[in-house]
C-alpha positions, 0 to 999 in steps of 0.5 A: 446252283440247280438253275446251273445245273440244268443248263449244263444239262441241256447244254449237254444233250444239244451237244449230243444231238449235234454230234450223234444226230437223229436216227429214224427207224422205217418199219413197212409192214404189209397185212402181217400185224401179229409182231408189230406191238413187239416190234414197235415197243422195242424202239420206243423203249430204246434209250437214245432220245433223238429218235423218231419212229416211221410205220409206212402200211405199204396197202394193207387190206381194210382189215390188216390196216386198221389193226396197223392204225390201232397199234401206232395209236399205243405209242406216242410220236409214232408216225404211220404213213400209207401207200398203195401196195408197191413193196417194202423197198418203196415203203422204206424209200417213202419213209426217207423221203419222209424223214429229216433224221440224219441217221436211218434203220429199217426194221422189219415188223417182226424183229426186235431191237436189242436195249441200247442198239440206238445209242450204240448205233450213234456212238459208231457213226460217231467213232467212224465219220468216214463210215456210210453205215454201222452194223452189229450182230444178231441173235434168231428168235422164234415166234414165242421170242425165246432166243435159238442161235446166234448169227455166227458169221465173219463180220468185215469192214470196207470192200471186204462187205461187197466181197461177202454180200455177192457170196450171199454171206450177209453180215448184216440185215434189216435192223442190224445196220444203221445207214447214214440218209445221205449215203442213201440218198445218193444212190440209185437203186432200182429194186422197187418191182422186186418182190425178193431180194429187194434189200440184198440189191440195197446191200450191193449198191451201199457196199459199193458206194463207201465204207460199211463198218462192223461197230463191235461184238454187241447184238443189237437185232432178235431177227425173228424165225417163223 
């Protein structure tokens, strides 16, 4: 009976992970290392089991990539790559060509994710195989982690995003969005020199690719103010 059991189990969890697919969270981070323990640990501490977390150290001085090195060292099945400092939309697009995860979250090195964001996140997709990325709302933290707002804006769906993106009235960011890696590998962006705004030409281009969905009322991002 428990032989029986155990097989159902397992039955089931290769189930899920047929259905819901693997989510891998790219984390750049350059020099700044104050945050990433915090950050890290709310992946690993995430309940989805079909993860994989990727730290790329986009040219961190000798001293800030050591201390990189030292963090990803905590953690189990915590991948760092390296590049020479090209910026954080080159070190995102290294670690989706690094990865095999069907799913993909890009999470700053300062912010944290919310328990459960990962299940809810897959779950969405799930819901919406239409959809070329799910998102959620988010709550601002400062840098002692005590909550001081919530992102109170409107949260569309389908062209409606685009509409809202170009007014600079983002729904969504880094960590709030859940991006399915063949919507982006199918685009063409071309943001790799740019120092600001590198992730709003993401945005523009995946909003005009396809459908972005709003998942639900559930905040699944401390986006951190400091």
């Amino acid at each position: 009976m428990k032989q029986a059991i155990a097989n159902i189990s397992d039955g089931l969890k290769s189930l899920l992970k047929l259905n819901m697919g693997k989510i891998a969270v790219i984390i750049p981070v350059y020099n700044v290392t104050s945050y990433l323990e915090k950050t890290i640990r709310s992946v690993t501490m995430q309940n989805y089991a079909y993860k994989e977390i990727i730290v790329v150290d986009d040219g961190s001085s000798d001293e800030a990539a050591g201390e990189i090195k030292r963090i990803c060292a905590l953690f189990q099945n915590v991948t760092l790559l390296q590049q020479e400092h090209t910026g954080p939309a080159a070190a995102r697009s290294k670690g989706v060509s690094y990865t095999k995860a069907e799913h993909i979250v890009f999470l700053d090195g300062d912010d944290i994710l919310c328990p459960g964001a990962l299940q809810f996140f897959a779950a969405a997709l799930h819901r919406n195989p239409d959809a070329d990325a799910v998102y959620g709302r988010i709550k601002y933290i400062n840098e002692h982690d005590d909550v001081t707002g919530r992102r109170e804006i409107e949260t569309p769906s389908g062209i409606a995003v685009l509409y809202n993106i170009l007014e600079r009235l983002l729904c969504f960011c880094n960590g709030s969005i859940c991006i399915r890696k063949e919507a982006l590998e199918t685009l063409s962006v071309h943001n790799h020199t740019m120092k600001y705004g590198e992730d709003w030409v993401l945005w523009c281009h995946l909003a005009l690719r396809g459908n972005i969905i709003f998942a639900g009322d559930r905040v699944v991002l401390y986006y951190r103010l400091h």
